[in-house]
TORPA-4810 file (N, C-alpha, C, O; in nm, 3 decimals):
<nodes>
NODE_1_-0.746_0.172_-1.762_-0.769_0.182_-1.620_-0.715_0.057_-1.552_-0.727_-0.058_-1.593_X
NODE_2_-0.648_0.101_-1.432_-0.627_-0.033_-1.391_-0.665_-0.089_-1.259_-0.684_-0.033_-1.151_X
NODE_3_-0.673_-0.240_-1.303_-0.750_-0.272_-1.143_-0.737_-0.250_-1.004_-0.624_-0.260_-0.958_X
NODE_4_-0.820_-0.225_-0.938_-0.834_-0.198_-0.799_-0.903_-0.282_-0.726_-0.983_-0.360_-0.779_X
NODE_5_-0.879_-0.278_-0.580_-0.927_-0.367_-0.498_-0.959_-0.232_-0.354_-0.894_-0.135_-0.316_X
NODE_6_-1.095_-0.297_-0.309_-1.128_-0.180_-0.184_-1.114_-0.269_-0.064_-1.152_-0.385_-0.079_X
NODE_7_-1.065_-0.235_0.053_-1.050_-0.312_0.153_-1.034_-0.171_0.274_-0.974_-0.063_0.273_X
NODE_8_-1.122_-0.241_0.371_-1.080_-0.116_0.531_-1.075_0.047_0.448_-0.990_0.132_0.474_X
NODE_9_-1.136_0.056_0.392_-1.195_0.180_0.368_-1.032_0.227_0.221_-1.035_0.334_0.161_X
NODE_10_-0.942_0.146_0.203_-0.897_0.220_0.116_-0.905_0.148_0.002_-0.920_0.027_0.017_X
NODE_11_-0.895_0.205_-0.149_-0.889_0.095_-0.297_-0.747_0.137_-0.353_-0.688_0.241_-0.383_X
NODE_12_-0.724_0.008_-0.353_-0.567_-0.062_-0.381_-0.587_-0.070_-0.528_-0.687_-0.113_-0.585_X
NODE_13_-0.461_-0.016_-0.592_-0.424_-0.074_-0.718_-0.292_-0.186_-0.752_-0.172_-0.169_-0.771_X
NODE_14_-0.387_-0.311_-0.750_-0.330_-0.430_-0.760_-0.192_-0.408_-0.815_-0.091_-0.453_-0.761_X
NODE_15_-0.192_-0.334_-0.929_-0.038_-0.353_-0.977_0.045_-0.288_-0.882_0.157_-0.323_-0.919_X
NODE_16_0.061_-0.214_-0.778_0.102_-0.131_-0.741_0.161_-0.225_-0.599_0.268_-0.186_-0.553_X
NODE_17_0.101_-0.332_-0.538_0.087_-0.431_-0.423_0.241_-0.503_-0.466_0.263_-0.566_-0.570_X
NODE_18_0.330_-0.478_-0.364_0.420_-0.611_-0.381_0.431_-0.691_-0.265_0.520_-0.772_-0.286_X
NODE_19_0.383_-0.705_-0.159_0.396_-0.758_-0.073_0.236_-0.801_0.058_0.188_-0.712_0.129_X
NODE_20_0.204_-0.887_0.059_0.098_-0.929_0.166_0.183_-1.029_0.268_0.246_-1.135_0.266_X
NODE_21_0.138_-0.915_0.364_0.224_-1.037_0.526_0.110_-1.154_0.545_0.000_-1.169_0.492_X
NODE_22_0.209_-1.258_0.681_0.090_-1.354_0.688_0.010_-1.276_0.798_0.056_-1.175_0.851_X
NODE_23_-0.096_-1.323_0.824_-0.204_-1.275_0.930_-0.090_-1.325_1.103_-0.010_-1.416_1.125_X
NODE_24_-0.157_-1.178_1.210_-0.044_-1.207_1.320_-0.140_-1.123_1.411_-0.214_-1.032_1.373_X
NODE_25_-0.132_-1.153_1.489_-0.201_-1.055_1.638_-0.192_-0.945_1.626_-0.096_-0.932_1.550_X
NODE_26_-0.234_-0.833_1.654_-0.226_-0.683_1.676_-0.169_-0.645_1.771_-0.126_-0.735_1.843_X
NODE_27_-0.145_-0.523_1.809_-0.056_-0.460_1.908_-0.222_-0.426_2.038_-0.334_-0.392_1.998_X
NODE_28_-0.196_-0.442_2.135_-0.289_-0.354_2.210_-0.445_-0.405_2.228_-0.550_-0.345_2.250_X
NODE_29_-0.417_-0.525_2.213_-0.558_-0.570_2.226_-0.615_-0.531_2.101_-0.737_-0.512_2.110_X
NODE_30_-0.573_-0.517_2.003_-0.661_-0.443_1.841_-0.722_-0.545_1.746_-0.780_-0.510_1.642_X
NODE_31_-0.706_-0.684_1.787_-0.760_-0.825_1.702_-0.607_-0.877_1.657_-0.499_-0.895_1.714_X
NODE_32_-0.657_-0.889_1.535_-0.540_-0.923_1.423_-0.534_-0.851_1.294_-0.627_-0.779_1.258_X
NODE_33_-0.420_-0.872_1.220_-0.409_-0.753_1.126_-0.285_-0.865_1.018_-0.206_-0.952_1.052_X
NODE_34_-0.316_-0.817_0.906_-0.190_-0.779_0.828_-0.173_-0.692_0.718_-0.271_-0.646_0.660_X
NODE_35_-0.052_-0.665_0.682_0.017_-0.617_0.605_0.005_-0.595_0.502_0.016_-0.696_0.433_X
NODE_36_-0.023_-0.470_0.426_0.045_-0.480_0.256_0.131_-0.372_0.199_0.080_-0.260_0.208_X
NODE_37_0.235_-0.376_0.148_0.333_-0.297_0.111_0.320_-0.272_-0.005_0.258_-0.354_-0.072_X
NODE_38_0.358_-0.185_-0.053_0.342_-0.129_-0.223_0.511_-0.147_-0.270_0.604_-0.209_-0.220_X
NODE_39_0.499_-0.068_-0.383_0.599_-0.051_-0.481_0.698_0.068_-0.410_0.818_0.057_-0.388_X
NODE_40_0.615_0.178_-0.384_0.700_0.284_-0.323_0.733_0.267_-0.134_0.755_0.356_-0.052_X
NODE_41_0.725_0.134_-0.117_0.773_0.129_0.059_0.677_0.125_0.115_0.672_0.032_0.195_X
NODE_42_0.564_0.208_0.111_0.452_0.232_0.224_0.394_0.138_0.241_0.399_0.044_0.162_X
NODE_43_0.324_0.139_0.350_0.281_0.017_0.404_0.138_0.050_0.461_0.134_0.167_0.500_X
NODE_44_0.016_-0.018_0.478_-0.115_-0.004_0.560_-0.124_-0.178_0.626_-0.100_-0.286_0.571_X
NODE_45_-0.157_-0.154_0.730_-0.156_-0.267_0.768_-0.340_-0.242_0.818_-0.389_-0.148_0.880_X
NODE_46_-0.421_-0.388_0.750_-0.554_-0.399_0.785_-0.583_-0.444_0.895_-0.483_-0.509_0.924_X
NODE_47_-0.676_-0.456_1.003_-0.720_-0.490_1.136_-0.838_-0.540_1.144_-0.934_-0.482_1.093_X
NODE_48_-0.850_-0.652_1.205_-1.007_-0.646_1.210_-1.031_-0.774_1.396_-0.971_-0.869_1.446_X
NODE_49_-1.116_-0.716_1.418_-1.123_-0.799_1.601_-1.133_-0.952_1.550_-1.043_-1.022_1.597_X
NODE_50_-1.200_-1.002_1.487_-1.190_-1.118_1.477_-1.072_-1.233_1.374_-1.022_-1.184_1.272_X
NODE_51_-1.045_-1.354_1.405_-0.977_-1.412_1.301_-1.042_-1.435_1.136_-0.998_-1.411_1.024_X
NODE_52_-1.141_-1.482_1.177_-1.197_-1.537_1.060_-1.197_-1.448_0.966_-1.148_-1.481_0.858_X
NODE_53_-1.253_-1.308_0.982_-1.285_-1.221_0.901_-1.182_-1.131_0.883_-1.213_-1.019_0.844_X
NODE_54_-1.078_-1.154_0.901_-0.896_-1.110_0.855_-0.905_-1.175_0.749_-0.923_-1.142_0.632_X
NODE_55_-0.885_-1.303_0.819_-0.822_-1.456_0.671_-0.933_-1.434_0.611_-0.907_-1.510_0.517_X
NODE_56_-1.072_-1.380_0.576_-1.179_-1.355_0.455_-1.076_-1.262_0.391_-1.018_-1.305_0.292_X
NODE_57_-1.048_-1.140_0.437_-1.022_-1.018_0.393_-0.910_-1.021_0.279_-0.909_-0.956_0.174_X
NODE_58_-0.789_-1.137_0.340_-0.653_-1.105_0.323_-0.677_-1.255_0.182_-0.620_-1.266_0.074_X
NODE_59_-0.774_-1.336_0.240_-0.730_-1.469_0.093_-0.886_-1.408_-0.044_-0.909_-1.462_-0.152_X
NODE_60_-0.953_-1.302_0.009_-1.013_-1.276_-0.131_-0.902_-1.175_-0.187_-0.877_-1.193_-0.306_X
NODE_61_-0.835_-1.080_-0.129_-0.701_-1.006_-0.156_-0.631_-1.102_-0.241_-0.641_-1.101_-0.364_X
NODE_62_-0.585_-1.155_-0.199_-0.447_-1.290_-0.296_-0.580_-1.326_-0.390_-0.536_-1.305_-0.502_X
NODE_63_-0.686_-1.359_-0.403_-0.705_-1.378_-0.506_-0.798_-1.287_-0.631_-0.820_-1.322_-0.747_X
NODE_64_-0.828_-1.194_-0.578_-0.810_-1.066_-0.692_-0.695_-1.033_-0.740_-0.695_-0.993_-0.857_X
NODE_65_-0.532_-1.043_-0.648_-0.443_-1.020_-0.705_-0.415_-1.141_-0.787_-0.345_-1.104_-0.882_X
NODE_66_-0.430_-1.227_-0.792_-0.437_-1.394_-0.851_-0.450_-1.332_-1.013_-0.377_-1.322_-1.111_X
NODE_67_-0.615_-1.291_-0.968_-0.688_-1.297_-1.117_-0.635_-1.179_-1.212_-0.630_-1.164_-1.334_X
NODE_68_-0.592_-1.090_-1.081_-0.519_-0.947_-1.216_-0.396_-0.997_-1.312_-0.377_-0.967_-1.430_X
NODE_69_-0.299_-1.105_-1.205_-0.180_-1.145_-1.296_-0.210_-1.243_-1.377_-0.123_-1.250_-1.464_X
NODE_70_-0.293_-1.323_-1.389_-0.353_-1.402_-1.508_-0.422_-1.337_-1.622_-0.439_-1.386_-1.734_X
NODE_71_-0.463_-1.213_-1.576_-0.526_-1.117_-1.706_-0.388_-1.083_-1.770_-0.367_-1.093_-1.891_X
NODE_72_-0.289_-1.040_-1.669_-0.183_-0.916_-1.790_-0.078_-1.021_-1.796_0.042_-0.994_-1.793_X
NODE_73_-0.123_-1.131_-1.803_0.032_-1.179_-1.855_0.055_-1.221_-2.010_0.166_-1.255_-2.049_X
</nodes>
């Protein structure tokens, strides 16, 4: 089985993640948001109204993905 990560209602499979943007304003008054891209192109970009609790969201992200590539290497 391989690891997953749940964030904004969807669970990510870490191996599958190649890309996290940096944190950036939203469109429309929507807070701030960023990015994560997979292997096959697609993209979800996360949102949340406040700053702080983006940069929670997005640096426990980098470091679950941290800890998955220190397991399989």
């Amino acid at each position: 089985m391989q690891p997953t990560y749940d964030i904004a209602g969807f669970t990510l499979v870490l191996s599958k993640i190649t890309l996290i943007s940096a944190i950036f304003e939203a469109e429309n008054n929507e807070g701030w948001q960023f990015n994560i891209r997979f292997v096959s192109g697609e993209k979800i970009a996360v949102k949340q109204p406040d700053r702080a609790r983006i940069s929670l969201d997005r640096d426990l992200l980098v470091q679950a993905i941290n800890q998955y590539s220190g397991e399989s290497t």
